[in-house]
N, C-alpha and C positions, 0 to 999 in steps of 0.2 A: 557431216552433221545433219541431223534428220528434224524436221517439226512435227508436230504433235495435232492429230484431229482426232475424231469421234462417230463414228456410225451410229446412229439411232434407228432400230426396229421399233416403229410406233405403234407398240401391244402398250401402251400407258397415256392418260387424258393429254391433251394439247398444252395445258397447262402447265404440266410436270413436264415436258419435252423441251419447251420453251426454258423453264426454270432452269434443267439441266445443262441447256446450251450457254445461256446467261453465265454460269457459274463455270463452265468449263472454261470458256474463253477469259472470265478472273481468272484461272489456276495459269493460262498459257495455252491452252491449245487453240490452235490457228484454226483448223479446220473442221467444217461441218457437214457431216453428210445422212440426207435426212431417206430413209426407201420408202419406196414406192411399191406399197404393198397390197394397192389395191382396193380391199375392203377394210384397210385399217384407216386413220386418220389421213384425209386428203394430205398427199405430200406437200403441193403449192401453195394450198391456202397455210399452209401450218408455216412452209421458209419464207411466205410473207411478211407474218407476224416475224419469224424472226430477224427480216432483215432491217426492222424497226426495232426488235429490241437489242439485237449486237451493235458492236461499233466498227470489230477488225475483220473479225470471222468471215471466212470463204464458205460460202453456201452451196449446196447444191443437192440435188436429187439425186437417188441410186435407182432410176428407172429404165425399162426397156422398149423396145420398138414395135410390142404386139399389144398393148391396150391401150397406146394412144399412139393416135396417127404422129409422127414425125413431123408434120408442119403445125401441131397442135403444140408440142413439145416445143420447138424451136418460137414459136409463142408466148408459151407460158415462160420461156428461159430469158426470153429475151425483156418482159414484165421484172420477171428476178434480177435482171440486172440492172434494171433502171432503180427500182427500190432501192439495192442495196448499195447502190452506188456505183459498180464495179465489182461488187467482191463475189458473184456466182460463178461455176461452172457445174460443167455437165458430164455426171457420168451414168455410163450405160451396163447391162450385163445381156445378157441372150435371154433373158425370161426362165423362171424354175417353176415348176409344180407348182407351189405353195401359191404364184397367183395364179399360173392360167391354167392349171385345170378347173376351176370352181366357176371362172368365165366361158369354160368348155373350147378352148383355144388353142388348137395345135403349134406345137413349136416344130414350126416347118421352113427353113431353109435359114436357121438362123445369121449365116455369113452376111446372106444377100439383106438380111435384116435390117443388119448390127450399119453395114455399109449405106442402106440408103439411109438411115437417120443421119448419119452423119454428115452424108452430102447435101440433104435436104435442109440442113439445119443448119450448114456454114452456107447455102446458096443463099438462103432467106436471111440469115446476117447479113449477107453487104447489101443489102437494103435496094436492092433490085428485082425487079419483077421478072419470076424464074419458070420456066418450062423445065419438066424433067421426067425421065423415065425409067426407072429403076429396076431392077428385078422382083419387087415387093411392094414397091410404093413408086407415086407418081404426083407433078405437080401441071396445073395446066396456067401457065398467067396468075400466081400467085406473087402475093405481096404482102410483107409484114406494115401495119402502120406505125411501127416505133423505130423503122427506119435502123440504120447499121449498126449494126453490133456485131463486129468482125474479133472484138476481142474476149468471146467466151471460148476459155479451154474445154476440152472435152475430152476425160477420161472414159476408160474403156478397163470393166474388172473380167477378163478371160480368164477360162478354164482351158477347154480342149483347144491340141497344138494348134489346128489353122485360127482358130479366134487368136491366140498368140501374136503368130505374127500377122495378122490384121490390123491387132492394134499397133504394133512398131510401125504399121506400115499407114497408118490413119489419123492414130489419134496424138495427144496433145500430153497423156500421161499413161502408165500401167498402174495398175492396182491390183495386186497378186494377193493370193492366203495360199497355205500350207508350205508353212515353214520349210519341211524336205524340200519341198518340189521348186522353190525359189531360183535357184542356179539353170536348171532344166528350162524353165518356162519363161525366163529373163533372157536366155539363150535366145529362143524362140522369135520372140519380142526385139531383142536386138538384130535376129535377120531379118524381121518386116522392118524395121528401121533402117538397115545400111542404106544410104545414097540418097535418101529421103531429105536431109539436111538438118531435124528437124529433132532438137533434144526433147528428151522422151522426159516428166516426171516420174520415176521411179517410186511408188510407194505400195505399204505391205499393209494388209487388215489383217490383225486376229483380236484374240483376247490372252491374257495374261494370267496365268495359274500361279500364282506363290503364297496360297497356304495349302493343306490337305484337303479343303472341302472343297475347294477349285479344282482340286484336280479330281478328286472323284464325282463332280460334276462334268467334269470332261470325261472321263472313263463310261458315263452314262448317256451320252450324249454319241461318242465314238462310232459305236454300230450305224450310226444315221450317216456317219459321214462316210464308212466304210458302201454302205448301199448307193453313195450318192456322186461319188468322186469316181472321176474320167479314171481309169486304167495307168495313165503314164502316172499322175499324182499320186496314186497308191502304191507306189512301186516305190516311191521314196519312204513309203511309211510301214513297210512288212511284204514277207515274202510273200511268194506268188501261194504258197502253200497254208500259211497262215490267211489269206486275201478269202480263200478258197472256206480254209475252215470257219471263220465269220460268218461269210455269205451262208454257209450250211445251216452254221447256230441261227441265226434272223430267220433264215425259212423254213424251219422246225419247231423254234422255242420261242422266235421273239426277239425284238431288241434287246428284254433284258435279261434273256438268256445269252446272248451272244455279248454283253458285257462282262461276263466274268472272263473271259479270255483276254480280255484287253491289261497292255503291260505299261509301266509307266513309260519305256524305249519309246514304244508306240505314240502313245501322246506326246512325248519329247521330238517327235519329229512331226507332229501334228502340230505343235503349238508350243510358243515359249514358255515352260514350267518350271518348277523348281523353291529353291528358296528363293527372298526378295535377293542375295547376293547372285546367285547363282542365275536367275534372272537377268540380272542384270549384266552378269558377264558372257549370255547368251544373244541380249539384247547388242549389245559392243561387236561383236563376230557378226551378226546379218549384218549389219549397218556397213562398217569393213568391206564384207567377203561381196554385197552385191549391192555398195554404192548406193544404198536405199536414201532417198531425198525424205519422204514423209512416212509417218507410224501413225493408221488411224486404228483406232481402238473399239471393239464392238461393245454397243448399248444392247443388249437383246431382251432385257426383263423393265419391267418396270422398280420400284420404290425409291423414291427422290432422294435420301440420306446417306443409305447403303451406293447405288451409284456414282453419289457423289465422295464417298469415301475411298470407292475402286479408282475413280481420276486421279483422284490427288495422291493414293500409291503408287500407281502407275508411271504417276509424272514424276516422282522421286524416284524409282527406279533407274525409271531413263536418265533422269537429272545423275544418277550413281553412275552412269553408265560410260560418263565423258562425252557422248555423243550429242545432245540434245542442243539444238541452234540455239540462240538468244538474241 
């Protein structure tokens, strides 16, 4: 049985994020996760506010370990959970383009990255003054002043295999996308976990396609993920040969010349689509086939009515679907 959260890409006013969260957590969904995208809306000032205006809702950042230092982070997280009460955690990704190349920021050695946040950030939790020396980062006689907070979880959303099993082998949850690739990289995830002792939360981002206009917004969208997605993940989604012909279309024509190739197959292994039945009866087989705990859902556009109409489909779908906790 899987619970329901929400990812929020803050391209929309503070106001409308808030609202959004407010209202999702009315419909059922537990979980909140706000990115950390840099030049857009401060992540923490914005899960401040909302840890004043939710009541249940699990909070947290989608940030990474190259535009703020890790004992900044482990700061600010540890702020989030005194607010909210308890109800924060932390997840991390390796850093994409979309923020550090505009900060002119190389993504260089992201293991040792991904690793010292982690460390640096459960040292400064147990409320002791930590020496440390990391591959990336380092701590000399630091000390948080809000004292222990040993009980923030810390997810961890991997792509490429060793970030996989880093996270089975580190963190607190996985948080996977591409549908295909789910069995492959849970795989993964579960051999950094063996011996660890240490149950993994299991959960899945996408977005949900069940009318025609969703799905040829994913059709258009496609090429971006074909140019952007690690090798093992696209091999669940089209041959090597098809992989090939895309790649050729985008650097000849363009992304939206390299759209018309795209099949609806394609997308069906890209992301749950279909009808709201069918949907749903796709949603009921991940849940099954890989034990999935939580289903967060991407916010990626702004308009407060329309998003708020995609939740409450969404949450019936899944509600169709048998699976959904209560």
């Amino acid at each position: 049985m899987v619970k329901l959260g929400i990812n929020i890409i803050p391209s929309m006013p503070v106001k409308e994020v808030i609202e959004t969260a407010v209202e999702a957590e009315k419909i059922g969904y537990e979980y909140l996760i706000l990115a950390d995208e840099g030049s857009m809306q401060d992540v923490y000032v914005t899960l401040g506010a909302l840890a004043r205006e939710t009541k249940k809702m699990k909070l947290s950042p989608c940030t990474n370990g190259y535009t703020r230092h890790p004992a900044v982070t482990a700061a600010a997280m540890a702020t989030l959970h005194e607010l909210s009460e308890g109800r924060s955690f932390l997840t991390l990704i390796a850093g994409g383009s979309l923020v550090l190349n505009p900060m002119k920021i190389a993504r260089e050695t992201p293991l040792g990255v991904a690793r010292d946040t982690v460390e640096i950030a459960r040292r400064l939790w147990s409320g002791e003054t930590v020496s440390y020396e990391g591959e990336r980062f380092g701590l000399s006689q630091a000390r948080l002043t809000m004292g222990k907070q040993e009980d923030i979880p810390i997810w961890i959303a991997p792509r490429g295999d060793k970030m996989c099993k880093l996270t089975g082998e580190l963190a607190d949850g996985a948080m996977l996308m591409v549908k295909a690739d789910l069995g492959e990289a849970f795989k993964l995830v579960d051999q950094g976990n063996a011996g660890t002792g240490r149950k993994l939360v299991r959960a899945y981002i996408d977005r949900i396609a069940y009318t025609p206009e969703m799905i040829q917004e994913t059709a258009a969208f496609f090429p971006h993920v074909v140019v952007d997605t690690p090798a093992r993940q696209l091999k669940g989604l089209m041959s090597d040969e098809q992989i090939e012909t895309i790649l050729r279309a985008v650097k000849e024509g363009g992304h939206k010349a390299a759209e018309k190739l795209i099949t609806f197959e394609m997308l069906q292994g890209y992301k749950i689509a279909g009808t709201p039945e069918e949907c749903s009866q796709i949603f009921r087989a991940l849940v099954d086939e890989h034990r999935l705990d939580v289903f967060i859902l991407n916010i990626v556009a702004g308009g407060l009515e329309g998003n708020l109409q995609y939740l409450r489909d969404v949450y019936e779908i899944v509600k169709a679907s048998g699976r959904l906790a209560t």
